[in-house]
BAGU-125404 format. One record per atom (N, C-alpha, C): residue in three letters; residue number from 1; atom name; x, y, z. Coordinates in steps of 0.2 Angstrom, whole numbers. Last residue first. Layout:
r r = ala k = NUM a = CA px = X py = Y pz = Z
...
This chain:
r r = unk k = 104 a = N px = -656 py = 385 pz = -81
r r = unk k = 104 a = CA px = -659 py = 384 pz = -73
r r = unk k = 104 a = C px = -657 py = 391 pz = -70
r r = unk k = 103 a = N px = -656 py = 385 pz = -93
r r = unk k = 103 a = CA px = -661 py = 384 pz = -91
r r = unk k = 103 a = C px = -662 py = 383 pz = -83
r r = unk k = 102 a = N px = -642 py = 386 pz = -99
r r = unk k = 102 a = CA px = -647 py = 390 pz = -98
r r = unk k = 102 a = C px = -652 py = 392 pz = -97
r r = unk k = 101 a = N px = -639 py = 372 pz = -94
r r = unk k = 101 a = CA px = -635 py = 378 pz = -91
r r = unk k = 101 a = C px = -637 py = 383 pz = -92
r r = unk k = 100 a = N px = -645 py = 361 pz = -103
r r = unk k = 100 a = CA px = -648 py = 362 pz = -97
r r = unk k = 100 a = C px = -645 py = 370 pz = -94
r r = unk k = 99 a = N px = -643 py = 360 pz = -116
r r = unk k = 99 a = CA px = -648 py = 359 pz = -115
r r = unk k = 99 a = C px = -650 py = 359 pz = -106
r r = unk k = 98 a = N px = -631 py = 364 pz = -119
r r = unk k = 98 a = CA px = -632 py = 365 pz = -125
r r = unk k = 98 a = C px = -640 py = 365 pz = -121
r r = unk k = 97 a = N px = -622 py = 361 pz = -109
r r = unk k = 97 a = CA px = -623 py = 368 pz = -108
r r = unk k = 97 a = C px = -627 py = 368 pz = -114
r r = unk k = 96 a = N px = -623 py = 348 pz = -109
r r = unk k = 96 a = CA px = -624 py = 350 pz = -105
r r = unk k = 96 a = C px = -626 py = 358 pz = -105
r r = unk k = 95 a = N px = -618 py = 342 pz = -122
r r = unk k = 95 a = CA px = -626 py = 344 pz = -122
r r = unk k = 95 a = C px = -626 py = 347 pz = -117
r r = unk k = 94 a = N px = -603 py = 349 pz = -117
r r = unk k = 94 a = CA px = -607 py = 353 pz = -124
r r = unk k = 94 a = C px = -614 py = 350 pz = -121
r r = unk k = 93 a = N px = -599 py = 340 pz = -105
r r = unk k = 93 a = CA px = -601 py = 345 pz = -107
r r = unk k = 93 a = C px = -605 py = 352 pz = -113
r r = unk k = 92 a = N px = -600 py = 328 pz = -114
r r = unk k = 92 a = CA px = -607 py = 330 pz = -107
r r = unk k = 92 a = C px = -607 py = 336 pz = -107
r r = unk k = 91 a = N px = -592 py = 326 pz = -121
r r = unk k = 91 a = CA px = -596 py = 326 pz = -126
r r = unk k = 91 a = C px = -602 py = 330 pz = -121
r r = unk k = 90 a = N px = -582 py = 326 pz = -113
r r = unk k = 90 a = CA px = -583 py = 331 pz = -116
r r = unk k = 90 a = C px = -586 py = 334 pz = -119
r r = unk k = 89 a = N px = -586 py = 314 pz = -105
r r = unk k = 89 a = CA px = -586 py = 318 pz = -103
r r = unk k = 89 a = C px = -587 py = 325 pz = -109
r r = unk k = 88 a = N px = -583 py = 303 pz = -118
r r = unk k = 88 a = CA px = -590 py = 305 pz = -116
r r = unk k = 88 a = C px = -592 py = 312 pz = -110
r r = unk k = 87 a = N px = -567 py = 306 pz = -118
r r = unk k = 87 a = CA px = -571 py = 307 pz = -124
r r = unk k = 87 a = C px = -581 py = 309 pz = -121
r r = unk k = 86 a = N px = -565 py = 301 pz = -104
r r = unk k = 86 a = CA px = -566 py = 308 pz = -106
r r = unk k = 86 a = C px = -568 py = 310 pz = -112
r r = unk k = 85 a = N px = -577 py = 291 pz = -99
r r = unk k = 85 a = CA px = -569 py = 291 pz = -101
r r = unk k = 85 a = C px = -571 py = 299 pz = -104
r r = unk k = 84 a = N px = -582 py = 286 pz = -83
r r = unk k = 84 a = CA px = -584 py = 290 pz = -88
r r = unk k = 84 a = C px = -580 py = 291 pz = -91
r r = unk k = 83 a = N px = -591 py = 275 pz = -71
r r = unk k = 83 a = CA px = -585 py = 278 pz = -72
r r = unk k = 83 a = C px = -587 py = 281 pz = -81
r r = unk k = 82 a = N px = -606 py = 272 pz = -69
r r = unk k = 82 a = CA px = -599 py = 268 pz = -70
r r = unk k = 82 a = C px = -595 py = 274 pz = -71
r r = unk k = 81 a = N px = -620 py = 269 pz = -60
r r = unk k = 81 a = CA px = -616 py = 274 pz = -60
r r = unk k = 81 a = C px = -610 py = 270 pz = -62
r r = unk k = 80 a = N px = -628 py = 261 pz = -47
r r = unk k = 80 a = CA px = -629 py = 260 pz = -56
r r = unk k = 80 a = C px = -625 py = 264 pz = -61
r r = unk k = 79 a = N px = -625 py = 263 pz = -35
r r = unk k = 79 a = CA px = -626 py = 255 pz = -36
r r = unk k = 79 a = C px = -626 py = 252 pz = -44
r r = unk k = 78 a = N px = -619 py = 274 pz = -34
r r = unk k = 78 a = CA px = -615 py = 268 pz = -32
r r = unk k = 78 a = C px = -617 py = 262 pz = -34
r r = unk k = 77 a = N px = -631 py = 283 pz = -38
r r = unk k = 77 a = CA px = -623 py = 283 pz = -42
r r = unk k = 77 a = C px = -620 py = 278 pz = -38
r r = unk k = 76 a = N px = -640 py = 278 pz = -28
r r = unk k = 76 a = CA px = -641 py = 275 pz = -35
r r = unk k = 76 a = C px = -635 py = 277 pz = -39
r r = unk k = 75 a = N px = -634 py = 285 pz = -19
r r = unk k = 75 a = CA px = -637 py = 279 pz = -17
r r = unk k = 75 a = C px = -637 py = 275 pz = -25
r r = unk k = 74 a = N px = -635 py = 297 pz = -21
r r = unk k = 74 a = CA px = -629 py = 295 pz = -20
r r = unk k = 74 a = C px = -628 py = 287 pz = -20
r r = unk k = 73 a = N px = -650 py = 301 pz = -21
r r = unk k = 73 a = CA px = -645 py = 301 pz = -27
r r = unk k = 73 a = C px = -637 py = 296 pz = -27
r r = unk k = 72 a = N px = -661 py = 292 pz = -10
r r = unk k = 72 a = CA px = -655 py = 295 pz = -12
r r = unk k = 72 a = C px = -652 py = 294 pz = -18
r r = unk k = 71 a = N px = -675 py = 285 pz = -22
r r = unk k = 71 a = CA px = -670 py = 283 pz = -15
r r = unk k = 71 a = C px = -663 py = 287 pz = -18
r r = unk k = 70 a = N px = -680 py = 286 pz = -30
r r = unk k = 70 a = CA px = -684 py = 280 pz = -27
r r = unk k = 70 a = C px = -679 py = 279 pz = -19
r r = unk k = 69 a = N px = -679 py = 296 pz = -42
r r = unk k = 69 a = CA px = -674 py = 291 pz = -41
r r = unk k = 69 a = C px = -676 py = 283 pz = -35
r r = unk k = 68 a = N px = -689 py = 305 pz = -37
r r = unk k = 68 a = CA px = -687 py = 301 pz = -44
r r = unk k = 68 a = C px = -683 py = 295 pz = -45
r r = unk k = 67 a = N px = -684 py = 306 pz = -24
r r = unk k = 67 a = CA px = -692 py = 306 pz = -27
r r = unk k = 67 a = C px = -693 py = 301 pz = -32
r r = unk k = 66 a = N px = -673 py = 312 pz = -23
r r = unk k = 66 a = CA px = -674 py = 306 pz = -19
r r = unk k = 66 a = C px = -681 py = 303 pz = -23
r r = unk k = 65 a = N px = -673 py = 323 pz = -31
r r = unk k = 65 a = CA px = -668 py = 317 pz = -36
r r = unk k = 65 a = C px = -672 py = 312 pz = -32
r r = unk k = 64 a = N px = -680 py = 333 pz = -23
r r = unk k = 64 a = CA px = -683 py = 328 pz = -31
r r = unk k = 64 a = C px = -682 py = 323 pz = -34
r r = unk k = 63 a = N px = -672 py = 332 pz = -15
r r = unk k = 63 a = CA px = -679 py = 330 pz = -12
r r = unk k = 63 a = C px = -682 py = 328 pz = -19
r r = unk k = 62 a = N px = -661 py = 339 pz = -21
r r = unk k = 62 a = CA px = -661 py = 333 pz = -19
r r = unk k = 62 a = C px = -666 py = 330 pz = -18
r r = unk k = 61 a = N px = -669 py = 352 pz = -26
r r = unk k = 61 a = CA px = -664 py = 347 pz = -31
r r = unk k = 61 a = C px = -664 py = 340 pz = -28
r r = unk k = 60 a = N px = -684 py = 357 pz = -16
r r = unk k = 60 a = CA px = -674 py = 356 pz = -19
r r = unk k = 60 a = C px = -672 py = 350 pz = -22
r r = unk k = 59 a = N px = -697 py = 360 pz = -13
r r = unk k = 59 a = CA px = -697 py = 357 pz = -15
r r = unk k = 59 a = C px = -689 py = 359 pz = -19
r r = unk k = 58 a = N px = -714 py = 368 pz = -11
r r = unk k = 58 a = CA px = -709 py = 369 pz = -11
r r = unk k = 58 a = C px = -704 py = 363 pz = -10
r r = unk k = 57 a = N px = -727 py = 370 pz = -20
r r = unk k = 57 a = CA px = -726 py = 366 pz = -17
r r = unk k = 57 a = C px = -716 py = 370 pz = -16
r r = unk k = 56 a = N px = -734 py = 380 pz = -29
r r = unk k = 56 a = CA px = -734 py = 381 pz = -23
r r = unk k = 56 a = C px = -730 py = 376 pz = -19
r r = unk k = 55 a = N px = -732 py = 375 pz = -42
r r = unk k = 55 a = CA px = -740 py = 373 pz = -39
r r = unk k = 55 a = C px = -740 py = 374 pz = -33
r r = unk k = 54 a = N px = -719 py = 376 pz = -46
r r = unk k = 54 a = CA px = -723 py = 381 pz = -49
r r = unk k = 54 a = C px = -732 py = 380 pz = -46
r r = unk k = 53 a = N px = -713 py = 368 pz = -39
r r = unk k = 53 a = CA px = -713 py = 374 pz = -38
r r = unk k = 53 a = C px = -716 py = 377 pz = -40
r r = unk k = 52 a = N px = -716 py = 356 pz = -45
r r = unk k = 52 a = CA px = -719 py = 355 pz = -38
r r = unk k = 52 a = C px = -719 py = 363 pz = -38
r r = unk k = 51 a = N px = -711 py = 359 pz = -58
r r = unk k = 51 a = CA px = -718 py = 358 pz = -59
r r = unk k = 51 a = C px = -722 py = 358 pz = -53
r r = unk k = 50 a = N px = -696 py = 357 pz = -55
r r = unk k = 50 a = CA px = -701 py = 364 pz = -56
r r = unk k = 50 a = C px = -708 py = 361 pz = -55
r r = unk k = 49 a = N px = -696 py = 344 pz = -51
r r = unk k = 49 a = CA px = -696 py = 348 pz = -44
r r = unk k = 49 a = C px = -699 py = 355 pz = -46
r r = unk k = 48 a = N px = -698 py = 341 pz = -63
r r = unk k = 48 a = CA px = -704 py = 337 pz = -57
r r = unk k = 48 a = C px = -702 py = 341 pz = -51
r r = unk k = 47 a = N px = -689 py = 344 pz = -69
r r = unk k = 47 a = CA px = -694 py = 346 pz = -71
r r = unk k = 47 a = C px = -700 py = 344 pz = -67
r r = unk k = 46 a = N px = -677 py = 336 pz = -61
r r = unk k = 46 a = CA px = -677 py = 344 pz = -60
r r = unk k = 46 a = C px = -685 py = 346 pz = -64
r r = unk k = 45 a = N px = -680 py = 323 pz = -65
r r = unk k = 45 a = CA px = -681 py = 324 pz = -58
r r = unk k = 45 a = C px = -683 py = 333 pz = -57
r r = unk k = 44 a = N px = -676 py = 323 pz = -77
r r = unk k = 44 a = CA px = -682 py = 324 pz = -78
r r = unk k = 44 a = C px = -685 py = 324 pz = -67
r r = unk k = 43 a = N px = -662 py = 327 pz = -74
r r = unk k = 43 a = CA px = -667 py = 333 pz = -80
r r = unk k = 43 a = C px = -675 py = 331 pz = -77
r r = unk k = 42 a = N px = -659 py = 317 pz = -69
r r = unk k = 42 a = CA px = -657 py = 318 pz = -67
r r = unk k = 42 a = C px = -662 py = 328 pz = -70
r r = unk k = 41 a = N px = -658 py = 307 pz = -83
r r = unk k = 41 a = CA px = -664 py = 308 pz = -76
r r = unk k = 41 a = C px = -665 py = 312 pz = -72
r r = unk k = 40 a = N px = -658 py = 318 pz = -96
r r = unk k = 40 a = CA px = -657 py = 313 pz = -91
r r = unk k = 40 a = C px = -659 py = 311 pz = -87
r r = unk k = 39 a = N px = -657 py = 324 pz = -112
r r = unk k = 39 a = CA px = -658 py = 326 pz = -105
r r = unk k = 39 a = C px = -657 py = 320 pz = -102
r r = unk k = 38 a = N px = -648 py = 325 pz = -127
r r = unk k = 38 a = CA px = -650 py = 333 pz = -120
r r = unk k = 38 a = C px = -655 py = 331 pz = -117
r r = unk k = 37 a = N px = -647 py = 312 pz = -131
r r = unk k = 37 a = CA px = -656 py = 315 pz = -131
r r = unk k = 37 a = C px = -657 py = 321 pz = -129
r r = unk k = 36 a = N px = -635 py = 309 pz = -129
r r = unk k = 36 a = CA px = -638 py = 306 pz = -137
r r = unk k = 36 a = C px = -646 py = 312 pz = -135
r r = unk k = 35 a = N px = -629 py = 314 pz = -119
r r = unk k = 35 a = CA px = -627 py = 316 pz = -123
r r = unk k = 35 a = C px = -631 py = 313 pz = -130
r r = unk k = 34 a = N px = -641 py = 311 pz = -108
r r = unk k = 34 a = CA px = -638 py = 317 pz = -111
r r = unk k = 34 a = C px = -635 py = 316 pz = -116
r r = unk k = 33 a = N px = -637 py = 296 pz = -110
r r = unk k = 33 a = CA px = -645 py = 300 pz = -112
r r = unk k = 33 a = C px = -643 py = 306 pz = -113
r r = unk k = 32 a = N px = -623 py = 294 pz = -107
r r = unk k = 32 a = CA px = -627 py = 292 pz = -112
r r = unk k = 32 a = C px = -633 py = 295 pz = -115
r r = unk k = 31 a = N px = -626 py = 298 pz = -92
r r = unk k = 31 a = CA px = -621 py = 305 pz = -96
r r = unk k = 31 a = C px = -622 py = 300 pz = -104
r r = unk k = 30 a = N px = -634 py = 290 pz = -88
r r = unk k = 30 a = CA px = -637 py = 297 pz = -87
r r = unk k = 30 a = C px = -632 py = 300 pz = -93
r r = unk k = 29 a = N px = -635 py = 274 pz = -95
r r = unk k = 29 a = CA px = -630 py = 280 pz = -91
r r = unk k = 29 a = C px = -632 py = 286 pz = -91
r r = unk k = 28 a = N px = -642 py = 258 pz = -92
r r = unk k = 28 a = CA px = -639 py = 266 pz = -97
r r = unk k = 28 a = C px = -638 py = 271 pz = -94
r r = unk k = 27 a = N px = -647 py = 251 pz = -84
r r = unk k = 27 a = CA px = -640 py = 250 pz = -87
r r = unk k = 27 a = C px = -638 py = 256 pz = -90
r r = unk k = 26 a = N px = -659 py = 253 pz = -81
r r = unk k = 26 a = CA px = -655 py = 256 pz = -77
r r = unk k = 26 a = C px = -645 py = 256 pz = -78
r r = unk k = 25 a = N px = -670 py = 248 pz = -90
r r = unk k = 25 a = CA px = -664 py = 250 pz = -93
r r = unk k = 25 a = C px = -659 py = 255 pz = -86
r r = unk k = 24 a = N px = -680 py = 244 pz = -80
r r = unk k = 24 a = CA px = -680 py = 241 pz = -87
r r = unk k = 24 a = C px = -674 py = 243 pz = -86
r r = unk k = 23 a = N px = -680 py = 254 pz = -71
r r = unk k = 23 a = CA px = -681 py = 246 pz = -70
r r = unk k = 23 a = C px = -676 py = 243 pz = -75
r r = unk k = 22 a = N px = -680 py = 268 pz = -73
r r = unk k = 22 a = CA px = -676 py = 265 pz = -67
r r = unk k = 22 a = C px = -676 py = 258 pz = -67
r r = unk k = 21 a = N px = -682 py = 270 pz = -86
r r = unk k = 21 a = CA px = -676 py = 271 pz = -86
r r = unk k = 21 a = C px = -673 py = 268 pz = -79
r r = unk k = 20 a = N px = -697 py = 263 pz = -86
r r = unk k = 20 a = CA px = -691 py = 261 pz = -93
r r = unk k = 20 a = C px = -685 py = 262 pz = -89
r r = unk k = 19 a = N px = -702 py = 272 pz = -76
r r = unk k = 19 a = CA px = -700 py = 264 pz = -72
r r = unk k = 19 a = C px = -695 py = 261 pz = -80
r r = unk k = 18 a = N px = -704 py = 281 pz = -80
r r = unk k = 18 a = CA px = -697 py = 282 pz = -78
r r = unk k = 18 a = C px = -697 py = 274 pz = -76
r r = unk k = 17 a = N px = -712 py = 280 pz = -93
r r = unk k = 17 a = CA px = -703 py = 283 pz = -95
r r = unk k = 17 a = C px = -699 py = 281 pz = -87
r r = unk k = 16 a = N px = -720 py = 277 pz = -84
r r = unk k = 16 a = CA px = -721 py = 273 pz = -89
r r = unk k = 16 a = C px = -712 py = 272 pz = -93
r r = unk k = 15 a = N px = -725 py = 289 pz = -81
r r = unk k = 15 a = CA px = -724 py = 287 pz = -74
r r = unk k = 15 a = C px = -719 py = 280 pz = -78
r r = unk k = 14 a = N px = -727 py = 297 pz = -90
r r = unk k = 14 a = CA px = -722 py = 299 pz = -86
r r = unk k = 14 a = C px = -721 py = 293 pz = -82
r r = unk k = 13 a = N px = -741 py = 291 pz = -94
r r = unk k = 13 a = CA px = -733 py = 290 pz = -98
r r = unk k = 13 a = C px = -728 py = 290 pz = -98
r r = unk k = 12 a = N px = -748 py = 295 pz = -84
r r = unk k = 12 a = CA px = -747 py = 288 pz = -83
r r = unk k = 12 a = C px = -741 py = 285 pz = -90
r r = unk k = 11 a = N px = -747 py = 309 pz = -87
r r = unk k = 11 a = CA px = -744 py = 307 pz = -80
r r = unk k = 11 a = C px = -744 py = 299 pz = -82
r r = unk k = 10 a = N px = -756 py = 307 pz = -100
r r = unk k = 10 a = CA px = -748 py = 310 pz = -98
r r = unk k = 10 a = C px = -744 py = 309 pz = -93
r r = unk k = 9 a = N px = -769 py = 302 pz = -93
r r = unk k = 9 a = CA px = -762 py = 300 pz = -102
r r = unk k = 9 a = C px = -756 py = 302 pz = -100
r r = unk k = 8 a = N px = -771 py = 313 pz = -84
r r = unk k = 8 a = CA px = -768 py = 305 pz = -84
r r = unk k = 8 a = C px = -766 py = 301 pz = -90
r r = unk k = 7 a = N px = -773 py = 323 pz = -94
r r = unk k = 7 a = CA px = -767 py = 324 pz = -89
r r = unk k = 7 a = C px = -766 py = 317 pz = -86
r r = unk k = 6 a = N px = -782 py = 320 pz = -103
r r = unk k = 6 a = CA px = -775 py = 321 pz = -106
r r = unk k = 6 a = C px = -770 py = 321 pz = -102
r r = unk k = 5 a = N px = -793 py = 319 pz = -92
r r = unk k = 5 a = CA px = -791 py = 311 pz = -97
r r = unk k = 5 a = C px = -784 py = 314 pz = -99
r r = unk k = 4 a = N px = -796 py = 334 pz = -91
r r = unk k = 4 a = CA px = -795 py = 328 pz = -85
r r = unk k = 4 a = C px = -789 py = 321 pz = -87
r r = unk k = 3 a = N px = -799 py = 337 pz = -103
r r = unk k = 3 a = CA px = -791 py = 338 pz = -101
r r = unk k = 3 a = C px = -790 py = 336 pz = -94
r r = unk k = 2 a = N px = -804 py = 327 pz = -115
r r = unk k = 2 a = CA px = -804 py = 332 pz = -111
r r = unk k = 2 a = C px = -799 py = 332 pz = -109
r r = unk k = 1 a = N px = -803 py = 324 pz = -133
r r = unk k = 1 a = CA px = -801 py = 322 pz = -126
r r = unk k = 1 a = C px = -802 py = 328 pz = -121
């Protein structure tokens, strides 16, 4: 396979992941993916903002959440975002620093 074709296989997998998490399954919870997978959407927003940065683009956390997410962050916490019991908080923090804290 050449590497023209690998990078549309790939981008068209990405593209494929996110309409799963924003369509398909916007029931699942960010702090669920974290804590079962270390990562979230909110991950895969931040690797699409590095990705824009590393290609000269310039390019912040929010502008990439708006991106990913289709429409401000605050926006999609209100309409798909449930409240969080503390057992899954705690659990958020451990993947959290497990899989994202020393990476940015």
């Amino acid at each position: 396979m050449d590497d023209q074709t690998r990078i549309e296989i790939e981008a068209a997998a990405f593209r494929r992941l996110r309409k799963h998490l924003m369509e398909d399954r916007a029931d699942v919870q960010n702090i669920d993916l974290m804590n079962l997978g270390g990562f979230c959407r909110n991950c895969l927003s931040r690797w699409y903002m590095e990705a824009a940065n590393e290609k000269g683009i310039e390019m912040g956390k929010e502008e990439a959440r708006e991106i990913y997410y289709g429409m401000p962050y605050s926006e999609w916490r209100s309409q798909f975002q449930t409240e969080a019991g503390a057992d899954k908080q705690a659990d958020f923090a451990k993947a959290f620093k497990e899989n994202v804290t020393d990476k940015e």
